[in-house]
DOTOR-878607 format. One record per residue (C-alpha): residue in one letter; x, y, z. Coordinates in steps of 0.05 Angstrom, whole numbers, plus 32768, in hexadecimal, padded with zeros to 4 digits. Layout:
BEGIN
aXYZ...
//
This chain:
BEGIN
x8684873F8567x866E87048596x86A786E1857Dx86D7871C859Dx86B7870885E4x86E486C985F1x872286F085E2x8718871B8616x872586E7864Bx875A86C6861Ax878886FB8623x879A86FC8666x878986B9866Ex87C086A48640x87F786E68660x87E986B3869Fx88018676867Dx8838868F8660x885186B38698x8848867E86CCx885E863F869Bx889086688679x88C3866B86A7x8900869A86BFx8912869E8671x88DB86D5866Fx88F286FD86B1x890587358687x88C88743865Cx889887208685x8877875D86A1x887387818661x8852873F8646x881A873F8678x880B87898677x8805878D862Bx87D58750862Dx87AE87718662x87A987AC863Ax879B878485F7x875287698620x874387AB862Cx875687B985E0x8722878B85CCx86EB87A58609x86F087E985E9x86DF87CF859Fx86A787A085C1x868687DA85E8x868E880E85A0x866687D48584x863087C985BAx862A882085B6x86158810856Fx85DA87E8857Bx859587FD859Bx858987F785E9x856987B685E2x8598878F85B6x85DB879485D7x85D8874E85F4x8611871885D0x860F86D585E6x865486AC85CEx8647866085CFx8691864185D8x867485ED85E9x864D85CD8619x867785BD8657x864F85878676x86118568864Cx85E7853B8682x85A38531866Ax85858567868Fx85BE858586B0x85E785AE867Cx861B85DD8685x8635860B8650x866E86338648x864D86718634x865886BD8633x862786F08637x8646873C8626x8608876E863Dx860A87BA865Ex861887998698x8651876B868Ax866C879E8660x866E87D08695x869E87A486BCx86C78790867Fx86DE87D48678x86ED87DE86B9x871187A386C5x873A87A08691x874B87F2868Dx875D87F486D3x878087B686D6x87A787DA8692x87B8880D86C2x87CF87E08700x87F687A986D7x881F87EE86B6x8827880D86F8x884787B9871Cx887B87CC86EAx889287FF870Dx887687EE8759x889187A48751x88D687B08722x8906879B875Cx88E1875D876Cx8902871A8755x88B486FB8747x88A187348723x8890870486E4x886486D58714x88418710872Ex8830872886ECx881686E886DBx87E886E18713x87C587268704x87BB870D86BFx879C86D186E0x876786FA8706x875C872986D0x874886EC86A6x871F86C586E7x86F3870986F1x86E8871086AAx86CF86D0869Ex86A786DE86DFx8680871B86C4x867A86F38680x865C86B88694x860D86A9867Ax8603867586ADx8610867286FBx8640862B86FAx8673865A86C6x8669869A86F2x867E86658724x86B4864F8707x86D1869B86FFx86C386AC8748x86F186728760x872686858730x872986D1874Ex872186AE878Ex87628687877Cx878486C18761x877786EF879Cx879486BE87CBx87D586B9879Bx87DB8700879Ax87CA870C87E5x880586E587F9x883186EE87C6x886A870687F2x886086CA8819x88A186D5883Ax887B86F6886Ex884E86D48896x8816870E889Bx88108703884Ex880C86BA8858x87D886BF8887x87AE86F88867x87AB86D08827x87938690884Ex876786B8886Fx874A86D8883Ax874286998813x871E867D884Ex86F686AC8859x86D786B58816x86CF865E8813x8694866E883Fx8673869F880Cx868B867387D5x8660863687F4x861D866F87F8x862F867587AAx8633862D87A3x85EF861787C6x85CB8645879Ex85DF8636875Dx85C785EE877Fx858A86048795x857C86328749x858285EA872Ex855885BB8753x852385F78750x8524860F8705x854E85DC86E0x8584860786CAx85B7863B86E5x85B9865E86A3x85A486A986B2x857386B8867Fx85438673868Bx8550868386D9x853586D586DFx850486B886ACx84E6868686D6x84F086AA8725x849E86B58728x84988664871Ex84BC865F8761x84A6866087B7x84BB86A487D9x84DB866E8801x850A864E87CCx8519869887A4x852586B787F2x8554867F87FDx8585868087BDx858086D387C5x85A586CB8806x85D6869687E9x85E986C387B8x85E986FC87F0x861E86CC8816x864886CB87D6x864A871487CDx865C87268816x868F86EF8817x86B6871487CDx869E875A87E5x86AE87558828x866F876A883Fx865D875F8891x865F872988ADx869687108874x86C18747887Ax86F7873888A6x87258724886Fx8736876A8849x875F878D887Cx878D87528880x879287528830x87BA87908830x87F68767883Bx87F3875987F1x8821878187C5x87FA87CB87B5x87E687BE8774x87BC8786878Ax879F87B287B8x878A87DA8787x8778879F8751x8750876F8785x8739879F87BBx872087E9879Ax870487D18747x86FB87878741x86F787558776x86CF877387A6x869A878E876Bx868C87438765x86618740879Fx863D877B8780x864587628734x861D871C8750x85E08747877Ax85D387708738x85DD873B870Fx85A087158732x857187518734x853887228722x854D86F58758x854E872B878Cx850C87508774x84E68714877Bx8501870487C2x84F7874787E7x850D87308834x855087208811x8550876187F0x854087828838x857F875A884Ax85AA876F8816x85A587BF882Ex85AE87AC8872x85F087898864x860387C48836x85EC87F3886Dx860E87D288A1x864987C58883x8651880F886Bx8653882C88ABx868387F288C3x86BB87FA888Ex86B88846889Dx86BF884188E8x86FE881788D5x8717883F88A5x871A887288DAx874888578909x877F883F88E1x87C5885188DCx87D6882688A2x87CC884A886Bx87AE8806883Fx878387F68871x87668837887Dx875788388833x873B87EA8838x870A88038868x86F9883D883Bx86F188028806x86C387D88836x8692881C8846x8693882887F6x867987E287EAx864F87E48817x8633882387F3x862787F887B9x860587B787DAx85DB87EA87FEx85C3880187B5x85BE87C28797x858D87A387D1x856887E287C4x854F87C68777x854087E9873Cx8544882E8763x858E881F8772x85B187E88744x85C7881A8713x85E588408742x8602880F876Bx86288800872Cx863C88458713x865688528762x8675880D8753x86A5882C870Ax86B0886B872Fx86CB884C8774x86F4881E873Dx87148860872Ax872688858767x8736884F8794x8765882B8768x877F8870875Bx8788887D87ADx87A7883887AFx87D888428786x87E1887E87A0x87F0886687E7x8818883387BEx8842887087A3x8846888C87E9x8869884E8807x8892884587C4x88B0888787D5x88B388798826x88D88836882Dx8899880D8827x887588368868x8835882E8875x8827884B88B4x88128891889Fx882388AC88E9x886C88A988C7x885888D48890x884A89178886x88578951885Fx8862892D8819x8834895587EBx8878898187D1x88A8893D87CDx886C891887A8x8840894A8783x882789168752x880D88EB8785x87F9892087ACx87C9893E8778x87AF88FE875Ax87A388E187A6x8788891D87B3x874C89228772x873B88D68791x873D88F487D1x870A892787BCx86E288F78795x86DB88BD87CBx86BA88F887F5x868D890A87C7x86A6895987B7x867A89768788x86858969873Ax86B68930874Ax86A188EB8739x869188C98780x865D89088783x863688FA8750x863788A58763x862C88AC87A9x860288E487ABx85CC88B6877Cx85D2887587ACx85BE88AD87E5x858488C687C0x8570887787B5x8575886887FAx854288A68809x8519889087D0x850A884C87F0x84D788648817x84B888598857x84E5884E88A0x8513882C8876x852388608849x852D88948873x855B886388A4x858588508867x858D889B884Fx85A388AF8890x85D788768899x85E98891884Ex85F488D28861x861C88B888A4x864C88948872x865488D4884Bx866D88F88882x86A088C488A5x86B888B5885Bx86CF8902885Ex86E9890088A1x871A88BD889Ax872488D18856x874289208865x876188F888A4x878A88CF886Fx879789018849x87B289368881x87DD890088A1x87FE88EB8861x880A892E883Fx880589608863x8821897A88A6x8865896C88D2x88938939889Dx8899890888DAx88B788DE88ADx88FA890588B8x88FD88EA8904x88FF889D88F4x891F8877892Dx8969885E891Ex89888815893Ex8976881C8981x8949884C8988x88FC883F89A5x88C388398972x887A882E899Bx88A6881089CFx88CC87E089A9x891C87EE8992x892188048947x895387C98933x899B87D68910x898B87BC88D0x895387F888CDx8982882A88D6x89998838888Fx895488438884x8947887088C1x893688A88890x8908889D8853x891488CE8818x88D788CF87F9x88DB88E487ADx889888D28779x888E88968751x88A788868719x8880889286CEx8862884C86C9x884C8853870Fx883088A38705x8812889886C3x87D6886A86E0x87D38896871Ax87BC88C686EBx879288A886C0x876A889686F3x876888D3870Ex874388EE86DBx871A88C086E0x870888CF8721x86FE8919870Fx86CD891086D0x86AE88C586D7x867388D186FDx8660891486D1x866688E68690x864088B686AEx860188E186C2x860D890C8685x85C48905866Bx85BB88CF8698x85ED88A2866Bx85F9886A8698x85B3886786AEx85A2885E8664x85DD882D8652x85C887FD8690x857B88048697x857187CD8657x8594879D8684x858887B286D1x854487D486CDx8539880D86E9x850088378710x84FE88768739x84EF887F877Cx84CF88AF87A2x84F388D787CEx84D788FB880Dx851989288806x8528895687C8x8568894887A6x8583898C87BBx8577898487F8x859B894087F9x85D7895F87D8x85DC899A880Bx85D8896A8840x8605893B882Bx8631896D8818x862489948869x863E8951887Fx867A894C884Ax8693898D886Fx8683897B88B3x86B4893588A2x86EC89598885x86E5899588BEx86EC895F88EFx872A893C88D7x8753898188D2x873F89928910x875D895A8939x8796894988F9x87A2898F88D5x87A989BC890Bx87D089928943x880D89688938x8809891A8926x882288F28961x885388BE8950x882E888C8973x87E188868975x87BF889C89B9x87A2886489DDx8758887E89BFx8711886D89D7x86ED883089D4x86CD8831899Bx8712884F897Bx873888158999x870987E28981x870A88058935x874D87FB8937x874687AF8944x871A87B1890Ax86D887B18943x86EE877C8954x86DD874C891Ex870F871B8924x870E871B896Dx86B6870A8966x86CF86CE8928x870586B3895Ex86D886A68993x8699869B896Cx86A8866F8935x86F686598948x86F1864D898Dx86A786378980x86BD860A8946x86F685E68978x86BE85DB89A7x869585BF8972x86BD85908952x86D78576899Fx868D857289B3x868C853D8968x86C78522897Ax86AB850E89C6x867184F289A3x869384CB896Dx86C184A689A5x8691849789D1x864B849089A7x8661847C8965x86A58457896Dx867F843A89B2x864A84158991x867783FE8953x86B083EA8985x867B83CE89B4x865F839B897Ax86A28386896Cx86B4837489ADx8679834E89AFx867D832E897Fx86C383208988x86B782FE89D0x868582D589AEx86AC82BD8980x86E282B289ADx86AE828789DEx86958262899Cx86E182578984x86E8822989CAx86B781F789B3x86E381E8896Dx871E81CB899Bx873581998968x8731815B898Fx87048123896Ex86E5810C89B7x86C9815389C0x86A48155897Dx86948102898Fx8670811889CEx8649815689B1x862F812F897Fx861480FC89B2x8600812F89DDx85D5815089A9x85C38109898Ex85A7810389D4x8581814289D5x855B812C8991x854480F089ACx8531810D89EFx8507814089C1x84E6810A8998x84D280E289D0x84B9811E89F9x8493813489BDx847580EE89AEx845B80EE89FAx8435813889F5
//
């Protein structure tokens, strides 16, 4: 079996070569060719996870030696694989969502010229986060974080045509550099202070290191994960990554890319439990960042960037559970599979939406399509349900757990991280229903488009937009539906399979550890609470969006509205702080390297220089000159001697 492990990142890796080296020869079966390799990984994850079911709890660990990458005396990096519980969980996932998302690009991306190139970058990334989950060692994990790094950026701006793609993939490439270098200095730091960067000698030897040392590579490693999980205060970059194509939406930003973050915090359990200010850190980013993404999520018209906050608050759900240890890392991972199923489901959804709506994306245009699109309606609509956390859907059972964790913490803390829990619970209703009302249901606004000339927010509609005036929407077709429903169930019945005997808490335990807290609240009464506040969220949203008409243009808003729709002002806090702060910087180096540095070096050479040039005077060439120094210092010997001879 350990011998299958390789070929699950040789699959897609080699769909990626062949696609991108292959040329336009394979335009016509290049899609197919990446989707069936895609599918042929997750072929060989399904046969790798029947064979781990067949073993006992504790011996479902295989380790694949392919060579040793860099032999240096002590410094010795292997390329090595590691297939556990853990890993295997994402394996799955990866590779049976991304099954779904390359089939439904066939359909979302058949009139685009690059389809084949597009295709070949998602095999890329499938193969980059594979090896990423894989990897025994933290220089390989490494080395599969900057290849979904690369591939994100690639997909990001793939229509680079248009400069918001272009700058949202820049951006987002930037952006995650800085978490990339946290990732980097610990893996440093792992091997000046144990030797190695291979996990099992590192979580074996954390008690041999300072609180100092083990608090410092935690929050390293923290960096990383908000930087690839776009966690506060690295977060500014998923919004803007919407301008990708949908399906990378759903790919990068909803099952895969942003787990990383949470894939690297679990991962280094025995990092974090040893360092427990960093741990304190961790919730308070997830915490933080939770209520964030929601507030954002709340204000936006854009349909994929009301659902990228959504993703953001989910997250944040997660890194919340994960910084709470053992009480929360299994459940920070099973929210983790289940968000992988209804949120790539309610991005492709949205995806469907504009498929059928002339690429729209401003939901105030919509309206109304539940009976023109009753596939997407109903499968948006179960991930709809699920996100919320409706009873018996998936997202209930995941969420409801990380809740009862947060309670079970104990102490001030506890109880502050329940409550900002439960707060979460009940805006994730209210932006959610708010999405769903203004997309589905209601006035079809979409049937009062401007045409050439007409005003749209104050600007005229122009005449190449006006055989488009009117969409006419009409659903997906079957290789876009098909996924769509797939993961639909899998938003329905996920989280019951999972707690089913407490399955996944069995299946991960070996691997993540596990221990129970203590709870000042009873688990009924968190579920009636959280459920109170589920209600409250969705009674809300159809009060000020299901039972008064949809303005075609957003009121002006409060504050706090105004500023959620400028993302609370994130970008506007990076400009001034570290742009206009960085220009001021590097002048302020700049004044001192002209005048400091360059003065003293450019100082000595002039003096130099004029010395030399005052010296130069004396070698004039003429033989009378050199006839009279030599007298004169002829002269001066003598006078010396004599002078000497008299003292």
């Amino acid at each position: 079996m350990e011998n299958l492990i390789a070929l699950l990142i040789a699959a897609p890796l080699l769909g990626a070569a062949v696609l991108l080296v292959g040329g336009r020869r394979l335009d016509a079966v290049g899609h197919w060719i990446g989707t069936l390799l895609a599918a042929a990984s997750f072929v060989i994850a399904v046969v790798l996870f029947a064979g781990l079911l067949g073993r006992s709890g504790d011996d479902r660990t295989l380790i694949q030696h392919l060579f040793t990458w860099v032999p240096v005396e002590s410094f010795q990096a292997d390329v090595t694989f590691r297939l556990d519980q853990l890993s295997m969980t994402f394996v799955l996932l990866i590779t049976g969502v991304g099954s779904l998302i390359h089939l439904y690009s066939v359909g979302y991306m058949e009139h685009d010229e690059r389809r084949r190139r597009f295709f070949g970058y998602l095999n890329l990334f499938l193969a980059a986060m594979l090896l990423l989950v894989l990897a025994d060692n933290y220089l390989l994990l490494y080395v599969g974080w900057e290849g979904v790094g690369l591939a994100s950026y690639l997909l990001i701006g793939f229509w680079q045509h248009k400069p918001s793609a272009a700058t949202a993939a820049k951006k987002a490439f930037l952006v995650n550099r800085v978490g990339d270098m946290g990732l980097s200095i610990a893996i440093m730091l792992m091997f000046t202070t144990f030797g190695t960067f291979a996990f099992g000698p590192v979580f074996g030897h954390v008690t041999d290191a300072s609180q100092g040392k083990l608090t410092a590579i935690a929050l390293m490693l923290l960096l990383a994960a908000c930087g690839k999980s776009a966690q506060v205060p690295l977060q500014s970059w998923l919004g803007d990554a919407m301008e990708g194509p949908t399906p990378v939406s759903a790919l990068i930003h909803a099952a895969t890319m942003v787990t990383a973050g949470v894939y690297l915090v679990v991962r280094s359990g025995a990092i974090f439990n040893a360092a427990p200010d960093a741990q304190l850190v961790v919730t308070v980013v997830g915490a933080v960042t939770l209520l964030f993404g929601a507030i954002v999520g709340c204000a936006k018209d854009d349909i994929k960037k009301a659902l990228a906050g959504s993703t953001m608050s989910q997250i944040g759900y997660m890194v919340l559970a994960a910084g709470l240890g053992p009480i929360g890392y299994v459940y920070a991972i099973m929210h983790l599979v289940t968000h992988g199923f209804f949120k790539a489901g309610l991005f492709l959804g949205a995806g469907s939406v504009m498929h059928g709506m002339n690429d729209e994306v401003d939901m105030r245009k919509f309206g109304g399509l539940r009976k023109y699109m009753p596939i997407t309606y109903w499968t948006f609509g179960l991930g709809y349900l699920a996100i919320i956390g409706f009873p018996g859907l998936s997202g209930f059972f995941s969420k409801d757990k990380i809740i009862e964790s947060a309670f079970a913490k104990g102490g001030t803390e506890g109880w502050i991280l329940g409550a900002v829990t439960l707060i979460g619970a009940a805006v994730t209703a209210y932006y959610m229903t708010r999405v769903m009302l203004m997309t589905f249901f209601g006035e079809e606004r979409w049937k009062h488009r401007a045409t050439a000339g007409e005003s749209v927010d104050g600007h005229a509609a122009p005449a190449e937009h006006a055989a488009h005036a009117e969409p006419h929407p009409h659903e997906s077709p079957k290789t876009m539906t098909i996924p769509m429903i797939v993961l639909a169930f899998g938003s329905v019945f996920a989280g019951a399979l999972f707690t089913w005997g407490s399955s996944f808490l069995h299946w991960l335990e070996p691997v993540t550890g596990h221990q129970e807290g203590d709870s000042p609240l009873s688990t009924w009464t968190i579920t009636s609470a959280t459920f109170v506040l589920m209600l409250i969220g969705v009674g809300a949203a159809y009060a000020q969006y299901g039972r008064r008409p949809v303005p075609a243009v957003a009121p002006r808003g409060s504050l706090v509205t105004r500023a959620a729709r400028r993302d609370l002002l994130q970008d506007d806090f990076n400009h001034v702080v570290l742009v206009r702060g960085g220009e001021h910087l590097t002048r302020s180096l700049v004044y001192v390297d002209h005048t400091l540095v360059d003065g003293v070096v450019n100082g000595t050479a002039a003096s130099v220089g004029g010395l030399s040039g005052r010296l130069r005077r004396l070698q004039n060439g003429y033989a009378r000159s050199y006839a009279v120094s030599m007298f004169g210092g002829a002269a001066l010997l003598v006078a010396a001697t004599l002078l000497m001879r008299a003292v």
